[in-house]
C-alpha positions in Angstrom: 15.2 56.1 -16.2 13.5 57.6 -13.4 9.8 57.4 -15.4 11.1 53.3 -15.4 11.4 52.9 -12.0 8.3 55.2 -10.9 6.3 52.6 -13.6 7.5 49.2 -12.2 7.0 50.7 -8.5 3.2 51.2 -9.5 2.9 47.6 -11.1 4.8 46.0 -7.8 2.4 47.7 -5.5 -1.0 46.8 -8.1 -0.1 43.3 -8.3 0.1 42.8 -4.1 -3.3 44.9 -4.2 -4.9 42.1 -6.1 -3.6 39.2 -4.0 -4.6 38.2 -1.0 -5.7 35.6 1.6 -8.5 33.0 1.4 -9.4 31.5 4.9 -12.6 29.1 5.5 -13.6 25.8 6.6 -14.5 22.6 4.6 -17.4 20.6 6.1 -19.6 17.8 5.7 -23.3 17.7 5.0 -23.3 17.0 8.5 -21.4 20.0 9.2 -19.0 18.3 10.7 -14.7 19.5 9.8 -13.4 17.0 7.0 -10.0 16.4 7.7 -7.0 16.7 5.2 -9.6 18.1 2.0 -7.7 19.4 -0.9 -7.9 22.7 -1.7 -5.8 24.1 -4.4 -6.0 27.0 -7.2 -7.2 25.6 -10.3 -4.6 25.4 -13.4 -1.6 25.2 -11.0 0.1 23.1 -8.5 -0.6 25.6 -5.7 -2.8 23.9 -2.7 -2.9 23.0 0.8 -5.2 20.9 3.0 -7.4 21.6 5.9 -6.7 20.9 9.3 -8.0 18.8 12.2 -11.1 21.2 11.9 -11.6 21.5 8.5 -10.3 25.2 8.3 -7.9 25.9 5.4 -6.0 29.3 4.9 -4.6 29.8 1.2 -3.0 32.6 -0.5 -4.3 33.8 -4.0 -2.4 36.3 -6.3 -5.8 37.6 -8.3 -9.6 38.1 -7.2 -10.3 35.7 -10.7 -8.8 33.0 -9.1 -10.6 29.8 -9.1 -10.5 27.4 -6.0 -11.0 24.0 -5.7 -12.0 21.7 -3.3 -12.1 18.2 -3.2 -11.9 14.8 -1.1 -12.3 10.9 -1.9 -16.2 10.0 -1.1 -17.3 13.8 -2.3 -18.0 15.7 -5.0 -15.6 18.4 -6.5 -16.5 22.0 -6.0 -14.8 24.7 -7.6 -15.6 29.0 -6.3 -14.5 32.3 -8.0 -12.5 34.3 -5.2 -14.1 37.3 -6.8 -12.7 39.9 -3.9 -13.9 37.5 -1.3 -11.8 37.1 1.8 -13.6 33.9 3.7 -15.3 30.9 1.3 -16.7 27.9 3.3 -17.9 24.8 1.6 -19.9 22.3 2.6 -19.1 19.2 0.1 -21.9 16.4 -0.7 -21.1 12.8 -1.0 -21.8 11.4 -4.0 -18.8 9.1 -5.4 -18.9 5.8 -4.1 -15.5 3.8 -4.8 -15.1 0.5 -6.9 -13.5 -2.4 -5.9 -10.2 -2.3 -4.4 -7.1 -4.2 -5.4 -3.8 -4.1 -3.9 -1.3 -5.7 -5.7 1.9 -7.1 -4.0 5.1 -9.4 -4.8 2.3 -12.5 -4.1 0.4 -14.0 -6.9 -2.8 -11.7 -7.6 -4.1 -15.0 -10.1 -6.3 -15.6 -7.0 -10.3 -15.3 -7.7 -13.3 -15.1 -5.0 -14.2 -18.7 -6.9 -11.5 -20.7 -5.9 -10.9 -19.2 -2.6 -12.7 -21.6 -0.7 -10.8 -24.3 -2.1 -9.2 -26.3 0.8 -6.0 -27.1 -0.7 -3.9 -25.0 -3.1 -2.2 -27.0 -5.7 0.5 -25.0 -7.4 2.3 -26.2 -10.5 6.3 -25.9 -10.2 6.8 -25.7 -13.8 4.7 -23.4 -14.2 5.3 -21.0 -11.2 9.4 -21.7 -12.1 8.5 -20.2 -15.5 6.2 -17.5 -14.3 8.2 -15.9 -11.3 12.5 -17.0 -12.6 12.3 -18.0 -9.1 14.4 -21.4 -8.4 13.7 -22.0 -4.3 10.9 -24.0 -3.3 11.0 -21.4 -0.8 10.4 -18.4 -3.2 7.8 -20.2 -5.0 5.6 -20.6 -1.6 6.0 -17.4 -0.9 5.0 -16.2 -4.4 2.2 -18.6 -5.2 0.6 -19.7 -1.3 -0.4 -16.4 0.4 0.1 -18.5 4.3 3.2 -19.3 3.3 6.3 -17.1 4.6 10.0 -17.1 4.1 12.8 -14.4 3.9 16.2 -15.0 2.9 18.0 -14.1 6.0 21.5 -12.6 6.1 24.6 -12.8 9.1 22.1 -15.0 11.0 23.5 -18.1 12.0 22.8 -21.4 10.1 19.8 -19.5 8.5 21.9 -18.2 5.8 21.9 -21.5 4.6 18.7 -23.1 6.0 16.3 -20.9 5.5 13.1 -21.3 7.8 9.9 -20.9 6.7 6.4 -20.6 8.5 2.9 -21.1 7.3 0.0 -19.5 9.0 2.1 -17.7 11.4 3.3 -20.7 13.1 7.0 -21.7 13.7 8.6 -23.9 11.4 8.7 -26.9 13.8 4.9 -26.9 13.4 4.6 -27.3 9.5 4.1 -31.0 8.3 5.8 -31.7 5.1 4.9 -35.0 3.2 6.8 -35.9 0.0 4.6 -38.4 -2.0 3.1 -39.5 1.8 6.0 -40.1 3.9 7.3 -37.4 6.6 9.7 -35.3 5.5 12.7 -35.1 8.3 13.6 -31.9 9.8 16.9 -30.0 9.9 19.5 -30.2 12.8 19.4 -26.4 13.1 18.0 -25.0 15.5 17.3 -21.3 14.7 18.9 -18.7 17.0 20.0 -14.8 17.3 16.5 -13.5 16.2 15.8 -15.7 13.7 12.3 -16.9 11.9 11.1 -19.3 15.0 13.7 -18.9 17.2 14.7 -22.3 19.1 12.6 -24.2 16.3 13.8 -26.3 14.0 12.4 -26.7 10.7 12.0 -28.9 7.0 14.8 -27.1 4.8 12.5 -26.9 1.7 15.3 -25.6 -0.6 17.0 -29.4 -0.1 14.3 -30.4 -2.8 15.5 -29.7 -6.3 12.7 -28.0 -7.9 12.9 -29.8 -11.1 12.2 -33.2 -9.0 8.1 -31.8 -8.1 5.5 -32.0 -10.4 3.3 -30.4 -8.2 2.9 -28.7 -4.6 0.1 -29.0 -2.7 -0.6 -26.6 0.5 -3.5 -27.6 2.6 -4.9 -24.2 4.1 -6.7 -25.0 7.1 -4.9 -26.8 9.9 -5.4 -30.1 10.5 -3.9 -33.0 12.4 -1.5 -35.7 10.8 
């Protein structure tokens, strides 16, 4: 019992020999501190990042360790510990990013083609059977990326009549036209923190939607 206990004492205090601490910094080719690089031991899920500097400080348990450095815009690196106690890195640039698409609860069916397009002309039928979405209010906001409304809740009248803005206006300054003639406005007036408080708007969602063939939302302001 005793030989036991003298033979897991000697593996306890071999196995702390071989780890240790790995300190260093992470710079640029301009030798300036990259801020927030990862640097982890490769095959595990052990990292950290460096710091407003660059410098990092990472604990290893063996000399074979491999670390790993890395940031968006530079090349991967990867060094042996190999009994070494400080490893700084200096990481290249070399991996330019693609294009870039963020995709939201809007319509991403939008190309660089039609963009210049003055008026939007959105299909009801089409966007009703796309999105489930029966609100002409919800289909603006889906399909016309000016176009905002949010269903508002323990706010007055608004929980009824919900107001809607395009282009960051209020809703008092959004001209709505059904086949030509002026669409009246609602008697509310929106209060308590509403969408355009003291405006008053169009209540789009008066409109059945199965009553429009199409919608058409002219992007640039312009005078009646």
């Amino acid at each position: 019992m005793k030989k036991a206990i003298t033979f897991l004492f000697v593996l306890f205090c071999v196995t702390q020999i071989d780890a240790q601490t790995i300190t260093g910094k992470v710079t640029d080719t301009a030798n300036e501190g990259i801020i927030g690089a990862n640097v982890y031991v490769k095959g595990t899920t052990y990292g950290t990042t460096t710091d407003l500097d660059g410098n990092y400080s990472i604990y290893v348990a063996s000399p074979k360790s491999i670390l790993v450095f890395s940031f968006i815009g530079y090349n991967t690196q990867e060094h042996r510990v190999e009994g070494k106690s400080t490893i700084d890195v200096r990481l290249e640039s070399g991996i330019n990013l693609g294009e870039v698409q963020v995709v939201g609860s809007r319509s991403y069916a939008r190309t660089a083609t039609d963009s210049p397009v003055a008026i939007d002309v959105i299909n009801v039928s089409e966007i009703a059977n796309t999105t489930g979405k029966v609100e002409i209010n919800q289909m603006l906001q889906y399909a016309a990326p000016s176009f905002n409304a949010t269903k508002q809740s323990g706010s007055d009248g608004a929980d009824h009549v919900d107001p809607a803005s395009l282009r960051g206006l209020g809703p008092d300054q959004t001209l709505v036209l059904i086949n030509g003639k002026r669409q009246h406005q609602s008697s509310l007036i929106n209060v308590f923190g509403t969408r355009g408080r003291g405006n008053t708007g169009t209540d789009l969602n008066a409109i059945p939607a199965t009553a429009i063939k199409r919608i058409e939302v002219l992007r640039d302001g312009a005078s009646a």
